[in-house]
C-alpha positions as CSV (number, residue, x, y, z in Angstrom):
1,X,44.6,83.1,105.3
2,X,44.0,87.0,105.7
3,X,47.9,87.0,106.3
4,X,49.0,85.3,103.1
5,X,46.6,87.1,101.2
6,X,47.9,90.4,102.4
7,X,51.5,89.5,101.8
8,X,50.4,88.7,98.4
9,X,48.8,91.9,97.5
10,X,51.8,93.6,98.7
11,X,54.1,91.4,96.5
12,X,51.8,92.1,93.7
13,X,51.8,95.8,94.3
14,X,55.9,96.2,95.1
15,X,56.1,94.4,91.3
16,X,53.7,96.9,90.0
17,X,52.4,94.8,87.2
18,X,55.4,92.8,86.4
19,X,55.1,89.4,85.2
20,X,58.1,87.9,86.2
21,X,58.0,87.3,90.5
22,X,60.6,89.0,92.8
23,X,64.4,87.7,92.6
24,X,65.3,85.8,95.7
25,X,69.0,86.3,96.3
26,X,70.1,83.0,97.7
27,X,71.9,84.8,100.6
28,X,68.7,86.7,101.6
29,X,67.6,85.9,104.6
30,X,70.8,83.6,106.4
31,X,72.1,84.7,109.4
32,X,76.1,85.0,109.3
33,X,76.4,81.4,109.9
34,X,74.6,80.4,107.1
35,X,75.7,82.6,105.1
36,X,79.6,81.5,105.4
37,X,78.8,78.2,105.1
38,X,76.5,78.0,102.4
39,X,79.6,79.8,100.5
40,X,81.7,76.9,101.3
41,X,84.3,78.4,104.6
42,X,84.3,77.1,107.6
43,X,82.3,78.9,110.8
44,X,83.5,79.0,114.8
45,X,81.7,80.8,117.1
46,X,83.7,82.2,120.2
47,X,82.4,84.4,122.9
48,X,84.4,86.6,125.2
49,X,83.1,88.6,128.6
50,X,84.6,91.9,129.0
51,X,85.4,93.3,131.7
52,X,82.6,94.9,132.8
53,X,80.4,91.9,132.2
54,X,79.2,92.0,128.4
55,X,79.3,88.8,126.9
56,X,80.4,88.9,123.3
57,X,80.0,86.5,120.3
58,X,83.6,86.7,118.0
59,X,82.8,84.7,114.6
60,X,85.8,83.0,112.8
61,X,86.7,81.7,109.3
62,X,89.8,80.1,110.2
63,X,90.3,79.1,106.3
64,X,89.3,79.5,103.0
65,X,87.2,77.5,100.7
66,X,90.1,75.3,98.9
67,X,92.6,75.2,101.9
68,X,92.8,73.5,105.3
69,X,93.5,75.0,108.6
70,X,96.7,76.0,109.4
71,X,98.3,77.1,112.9
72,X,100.6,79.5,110.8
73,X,98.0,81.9,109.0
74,X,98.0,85.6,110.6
75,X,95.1,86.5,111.8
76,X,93.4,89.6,111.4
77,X,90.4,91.2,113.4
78,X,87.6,92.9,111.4
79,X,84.9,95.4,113.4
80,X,82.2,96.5,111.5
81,X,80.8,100.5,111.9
82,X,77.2,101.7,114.0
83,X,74.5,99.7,113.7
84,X,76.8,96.5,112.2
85,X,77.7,93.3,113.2
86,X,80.1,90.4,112.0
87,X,77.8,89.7,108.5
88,X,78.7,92.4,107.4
89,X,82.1,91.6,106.4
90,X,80.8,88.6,104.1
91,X,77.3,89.8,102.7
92,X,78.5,90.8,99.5
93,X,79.9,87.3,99.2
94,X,83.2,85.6,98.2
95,X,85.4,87.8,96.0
96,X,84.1,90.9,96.8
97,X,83.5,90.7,100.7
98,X,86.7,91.8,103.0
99,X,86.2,88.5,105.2
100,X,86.0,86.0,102.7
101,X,89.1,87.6,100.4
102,X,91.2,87.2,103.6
103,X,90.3,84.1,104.3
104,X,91.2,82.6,100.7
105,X,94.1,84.6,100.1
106,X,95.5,82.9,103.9
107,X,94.4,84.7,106.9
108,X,92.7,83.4,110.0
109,X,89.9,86.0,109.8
110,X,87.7,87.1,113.0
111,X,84.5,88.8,112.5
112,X,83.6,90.6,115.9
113,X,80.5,91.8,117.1
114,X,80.6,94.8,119.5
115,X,78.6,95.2,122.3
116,X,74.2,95.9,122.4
117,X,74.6,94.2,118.5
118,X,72.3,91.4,117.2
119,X,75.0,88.9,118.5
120,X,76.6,90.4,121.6
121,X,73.2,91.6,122.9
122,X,73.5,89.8,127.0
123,X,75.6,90.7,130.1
124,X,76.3,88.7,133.2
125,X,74.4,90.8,135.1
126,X,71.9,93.5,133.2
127,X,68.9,92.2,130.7
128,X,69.4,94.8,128.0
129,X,65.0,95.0,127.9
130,X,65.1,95.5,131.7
131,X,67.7,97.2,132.6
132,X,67.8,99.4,129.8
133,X,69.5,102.6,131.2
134,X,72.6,100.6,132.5
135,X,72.9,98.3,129.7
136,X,72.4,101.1,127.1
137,X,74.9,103.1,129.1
138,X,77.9,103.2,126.3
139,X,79.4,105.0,123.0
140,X,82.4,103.8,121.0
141,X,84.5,104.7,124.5
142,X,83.7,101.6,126.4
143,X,83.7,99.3,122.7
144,X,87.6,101.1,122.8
145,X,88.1,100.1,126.2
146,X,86.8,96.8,126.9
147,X,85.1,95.1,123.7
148,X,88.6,95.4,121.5
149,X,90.9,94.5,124.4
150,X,88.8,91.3,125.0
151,X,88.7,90.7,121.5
152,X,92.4,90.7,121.0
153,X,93.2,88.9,124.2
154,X,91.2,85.9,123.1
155,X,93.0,86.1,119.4
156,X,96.2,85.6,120.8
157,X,95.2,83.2,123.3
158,X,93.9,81.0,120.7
159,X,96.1,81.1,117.8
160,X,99.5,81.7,119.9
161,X,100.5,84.2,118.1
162,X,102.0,87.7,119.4
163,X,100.5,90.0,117.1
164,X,97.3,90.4,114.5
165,X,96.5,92.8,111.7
166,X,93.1,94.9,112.3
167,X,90.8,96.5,110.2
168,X,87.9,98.7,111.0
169,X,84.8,100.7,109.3
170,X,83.6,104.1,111.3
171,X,83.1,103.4,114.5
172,X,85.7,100.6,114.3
173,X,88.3,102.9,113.6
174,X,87.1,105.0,116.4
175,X,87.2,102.5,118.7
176,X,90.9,101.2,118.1
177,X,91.9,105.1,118.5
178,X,90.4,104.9,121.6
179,X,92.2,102.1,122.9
180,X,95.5,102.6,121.7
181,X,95.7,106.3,122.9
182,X,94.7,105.0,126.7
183,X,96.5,101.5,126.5
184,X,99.2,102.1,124.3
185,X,101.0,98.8,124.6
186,X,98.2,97.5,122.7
187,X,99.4,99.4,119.6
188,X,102.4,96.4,119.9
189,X,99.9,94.1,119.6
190,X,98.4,95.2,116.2
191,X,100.6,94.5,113.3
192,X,98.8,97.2,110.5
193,X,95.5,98.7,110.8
194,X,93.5,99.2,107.8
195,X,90.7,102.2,108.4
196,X,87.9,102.1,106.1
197,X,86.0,105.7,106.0
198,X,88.1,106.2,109.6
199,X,86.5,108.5,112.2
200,X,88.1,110.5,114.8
201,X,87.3,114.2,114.5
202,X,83.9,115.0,113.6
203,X,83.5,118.8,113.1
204,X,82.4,118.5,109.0
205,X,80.2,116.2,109.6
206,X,77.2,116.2,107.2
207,X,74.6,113.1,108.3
208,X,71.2,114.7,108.5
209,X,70.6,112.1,111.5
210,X,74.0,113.4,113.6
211,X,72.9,116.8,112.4
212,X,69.7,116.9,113.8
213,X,71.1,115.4,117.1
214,X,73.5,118.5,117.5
215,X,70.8,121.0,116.5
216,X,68.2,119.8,119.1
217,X,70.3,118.5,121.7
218,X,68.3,119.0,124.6
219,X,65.0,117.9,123.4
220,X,66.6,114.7,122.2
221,X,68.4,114.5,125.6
222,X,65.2,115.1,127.2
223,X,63.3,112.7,124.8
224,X,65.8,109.8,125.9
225,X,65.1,110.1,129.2
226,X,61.6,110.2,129.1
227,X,61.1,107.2,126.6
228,X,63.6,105.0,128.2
229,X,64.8,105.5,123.9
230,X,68.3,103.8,124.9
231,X,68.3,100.9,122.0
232,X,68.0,102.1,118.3
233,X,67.1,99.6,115.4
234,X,67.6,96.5,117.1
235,X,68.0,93.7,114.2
236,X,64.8,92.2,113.1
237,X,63.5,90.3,110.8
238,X,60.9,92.8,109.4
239,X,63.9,94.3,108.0
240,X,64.9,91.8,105.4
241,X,61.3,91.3,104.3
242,X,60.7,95.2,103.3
243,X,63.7,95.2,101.7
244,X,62.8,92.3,99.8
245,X,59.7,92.8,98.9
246,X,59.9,96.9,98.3
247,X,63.9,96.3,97.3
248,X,64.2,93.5,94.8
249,X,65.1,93.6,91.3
250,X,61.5,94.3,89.6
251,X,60.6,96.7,92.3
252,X,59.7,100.4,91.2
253,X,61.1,101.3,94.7
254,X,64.8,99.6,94.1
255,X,66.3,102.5,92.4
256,X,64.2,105.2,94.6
257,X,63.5,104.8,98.0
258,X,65.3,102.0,98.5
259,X,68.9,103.2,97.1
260,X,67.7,106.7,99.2
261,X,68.1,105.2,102.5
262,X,71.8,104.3,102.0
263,X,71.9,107.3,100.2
264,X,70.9,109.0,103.4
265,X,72.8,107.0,105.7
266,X,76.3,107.2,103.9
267,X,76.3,109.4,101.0
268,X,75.2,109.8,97.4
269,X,77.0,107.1,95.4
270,X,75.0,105.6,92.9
271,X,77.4,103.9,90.7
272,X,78.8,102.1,93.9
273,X,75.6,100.4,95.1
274,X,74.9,96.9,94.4
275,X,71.2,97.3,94.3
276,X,70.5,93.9,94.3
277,X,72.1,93.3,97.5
278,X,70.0,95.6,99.6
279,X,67.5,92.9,100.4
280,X,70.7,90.7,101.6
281,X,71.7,93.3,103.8
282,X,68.6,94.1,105.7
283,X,68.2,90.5,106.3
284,X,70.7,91.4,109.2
285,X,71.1,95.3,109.0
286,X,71.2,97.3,110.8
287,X,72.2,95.2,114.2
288,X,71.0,97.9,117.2
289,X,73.4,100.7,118.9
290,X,72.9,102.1,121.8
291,X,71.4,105.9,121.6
292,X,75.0,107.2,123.6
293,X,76.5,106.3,121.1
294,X,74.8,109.1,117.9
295,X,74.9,111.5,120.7
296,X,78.4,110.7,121.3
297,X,79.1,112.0,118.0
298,X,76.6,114.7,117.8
299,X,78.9,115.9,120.6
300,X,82.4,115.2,118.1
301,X,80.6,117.6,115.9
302,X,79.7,119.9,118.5
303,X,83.3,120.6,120.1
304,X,85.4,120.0,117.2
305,X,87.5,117.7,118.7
306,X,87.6,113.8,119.5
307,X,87.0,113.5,123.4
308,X,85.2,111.3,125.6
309,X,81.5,111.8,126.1
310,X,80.6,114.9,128.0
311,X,78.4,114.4,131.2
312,X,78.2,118.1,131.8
313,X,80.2,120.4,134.4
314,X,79.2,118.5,138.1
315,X,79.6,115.0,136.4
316,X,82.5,115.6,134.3
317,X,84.3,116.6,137.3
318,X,83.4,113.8,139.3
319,X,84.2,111.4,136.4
320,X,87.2,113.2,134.5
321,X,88.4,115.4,137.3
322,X,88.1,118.3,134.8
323,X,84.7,120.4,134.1
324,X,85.5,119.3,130.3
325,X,85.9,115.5,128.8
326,X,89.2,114.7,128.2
327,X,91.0,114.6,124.7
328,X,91.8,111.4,122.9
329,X,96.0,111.8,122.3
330,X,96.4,110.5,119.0
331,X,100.1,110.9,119.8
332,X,100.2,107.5,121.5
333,X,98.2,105.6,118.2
334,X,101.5,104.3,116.8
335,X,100.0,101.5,115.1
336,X,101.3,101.3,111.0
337,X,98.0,103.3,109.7
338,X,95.7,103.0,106.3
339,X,93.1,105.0,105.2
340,X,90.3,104.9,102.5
341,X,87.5,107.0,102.6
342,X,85.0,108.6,99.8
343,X,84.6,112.3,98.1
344,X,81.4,111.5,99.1
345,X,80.9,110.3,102.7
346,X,79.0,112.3,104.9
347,X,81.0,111.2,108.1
348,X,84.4,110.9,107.0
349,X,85.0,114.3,105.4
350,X,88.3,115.3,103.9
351,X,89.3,118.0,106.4
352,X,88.1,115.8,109.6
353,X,90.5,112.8,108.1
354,X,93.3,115.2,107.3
355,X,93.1,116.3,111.0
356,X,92.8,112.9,112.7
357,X,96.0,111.9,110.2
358,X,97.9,114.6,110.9
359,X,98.1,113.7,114.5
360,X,98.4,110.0,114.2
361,X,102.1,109.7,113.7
362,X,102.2,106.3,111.4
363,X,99.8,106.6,108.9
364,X,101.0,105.2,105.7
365,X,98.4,105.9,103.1
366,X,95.4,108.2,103.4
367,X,93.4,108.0,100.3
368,X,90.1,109.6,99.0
369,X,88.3,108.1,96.7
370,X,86.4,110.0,93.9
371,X,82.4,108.8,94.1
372,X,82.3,106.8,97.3
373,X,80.4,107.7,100.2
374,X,80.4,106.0,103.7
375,X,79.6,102.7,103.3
376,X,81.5,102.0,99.9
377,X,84.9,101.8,101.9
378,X,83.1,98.4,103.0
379,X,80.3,97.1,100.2
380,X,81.3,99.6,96.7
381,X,81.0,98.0,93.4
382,X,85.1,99.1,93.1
383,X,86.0,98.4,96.5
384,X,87.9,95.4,95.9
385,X,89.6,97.3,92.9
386,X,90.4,100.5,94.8
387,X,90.8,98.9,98.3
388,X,91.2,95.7,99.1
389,X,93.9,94.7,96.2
390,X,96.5,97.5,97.4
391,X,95.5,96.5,101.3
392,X,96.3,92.9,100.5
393,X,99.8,94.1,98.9
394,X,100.3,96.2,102.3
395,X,99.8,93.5,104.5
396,X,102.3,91.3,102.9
397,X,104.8,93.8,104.0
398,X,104.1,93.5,107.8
């Protein structure tokens, strides 16, 4: 009783004297599964081990809502950024979400979910609460490395085809960079890559949270260690309920504090956000990262270059047989290339993305786009007018 009565004062005091209750979005609070299906698509659920023993959920919409499976649709591979998983492809529902355009307009879509995320959270071995150093032990590097390969692997496996188009957001641009420069027959593998606000080089970086990682490396360093701090914002359902009773449409807080956070976390874009939608998202968002991976880019900022994670002097020598981490060669990424990223994004900055596609050599578009910050590449108002129409029109070409 003193619960419900609390949650009804704070109800009553997020709507601040409005008469009319909070809006329920009917996709607030569903899990990925629900969500595709209360949309009408179809839902598998496959899971993949990698190779060094994490297991890994892969979600598929094999079809769209008016058409029936078919053995001859490409299929296409979507990984979502930091802190993401597989919903996030679909949470802004059909015609406007990536995942559920592809799927009506006749791909096989697959949503993966990258390692220590809300879906891909065991190993065979290592019980991510337990054995939290060696679980926690891994930045976009080993998602590069092991997480994609298994991904793709399975794809093929399944559908019998030879090839499938990819696209990424942040750190799942990062991650196919990393793969295709140190296993470059994947790049055969990968028909056209489509990299939403891509990420390679880091050195303009402007995210007050990577920031503050750089400035006070050691202490954080230090702080890690200490606190056993290897898991951050693991996916709860705390989440979704601030967000929608602080977030929804008669809140005070909707337009404030609420649009501040993404602000904060992507950029300043305030014609691009969807404010209703922020409840729908933290039903599921963010999805947990490991801590190696924010100080993995911390360090991108910090060298001005893309290279593996840097151990220090004794253990980069011992890992990398060189006192300094190895450089990603771009060189070998010949994969067909887009790019989309914002004025406004405060990870992928204009003169990191010129960089990163000046030394990729098969990049076919790289666009900026006036007003959108980091996360518009994926959920913008305009995204399917400024994105996804011309990436559809590409893809028919390969």
């Amino acid at each position: 009783m003193i619960t419900e009565a609390l949650m009804v004062a704070i109800l009553a005091f997020a709507a601040c004297g409005h008469n009319k209750p909070p809006i329920r979005n009917p996709d607030f609070g569903l899990n990925v599964k629900q969500l595709v299906q209360r949309h009408g698509y179809p839902f598998e659920n496959h899971t993949v081990v990698t190779k060094d023993g994490y297991i890994l959920e892969i979600h598929r919409i094999p079809y769209g809502r008016n058409s029936i499976a078919d053995g001859n649709r490409p299929p296409m591979l979507l990984i979502p950024g930091i802190m993401c998983s597989s919903v996030d492809w679909v949470n802004t529902g059909p015609e406007k979400a990536l995942g559920f355009i592809l799927a009506d307009r006749g791909y096989d879509v697959w949503l993966g979910n990258t390692r220590g995320t809300t879906w891909s959270r065991r190993h065979i071995r290592l019980d991510p609460d337990r054995d939290k150093k060696e679980f926690w032990d891994y930045s976009f590097h080993e998602i590069g490395s092991y997480d994609l390969p298994a991904f793709i692997e399975h794809i093929l496996n399944v559908t019998a085809h030879k090839r499938l188009f990819y696209a990424g957001h942040s750190q799942g641009t990062a991650s196919l960079f990393v793969l295709a420069s140190l296993k470059p027959h994947y790049n055969n593998k990968i028909r056209l890559s489509v990299a939403l606000s891509p990420l390679a080089y880091a050195a303009h970086i402007r995210s007050p949270i990577t920031l503050f990682i750089a400035n006070f490396w050691s202490l954080v360093e230090a702080f890690v260690h200490t606190t056993q701090f290897y898991e951050v914002l693991p996916s709860t359902p705390l989440f979704g309920l601030l967000a929608q009773i602080f977030c929804n449409d008669y809140s005070p807080f909707q337009n404030s504090i609420c649009a501040g956070i993404f602000y904060v976390a992507g950029g300043y874009s305030p014609d691009q956000l969807n404010t209703s939608l922020i409840p729908v998202i933290g039903s599921n968002t963010p999805s947990g990262s490991s801590m190696k991976q924010m100080q993995h880019y911390a360090q991108l900022y910090l060298s001005k270059s893309f290279r593996r994670y840097d151990y220090g002097g004794k253990i980069n020598l011992e890992k990398y047989n060189q006192p300094t981490p190895p450089k990603y060669d771009l060189g070998k990424v010949t994969i067909p290339h887009l790019f989309y990223y914002g004025s406004n994004d405060l990870f992928s900055r204009k003169e990191d993305v010129d960089k990163t596609a000046s030394e990729l050599p098969n990049v076919i578009i790289n666009k900026r786009i006036e007003g959108f910050n980091h996360l518009d590449s994926l959920w913008g108002i305009d995204a399917v007018k400024l994105i996804f129409n011309e990436v559809l029109e590409f893809m028919k070409q390969f």
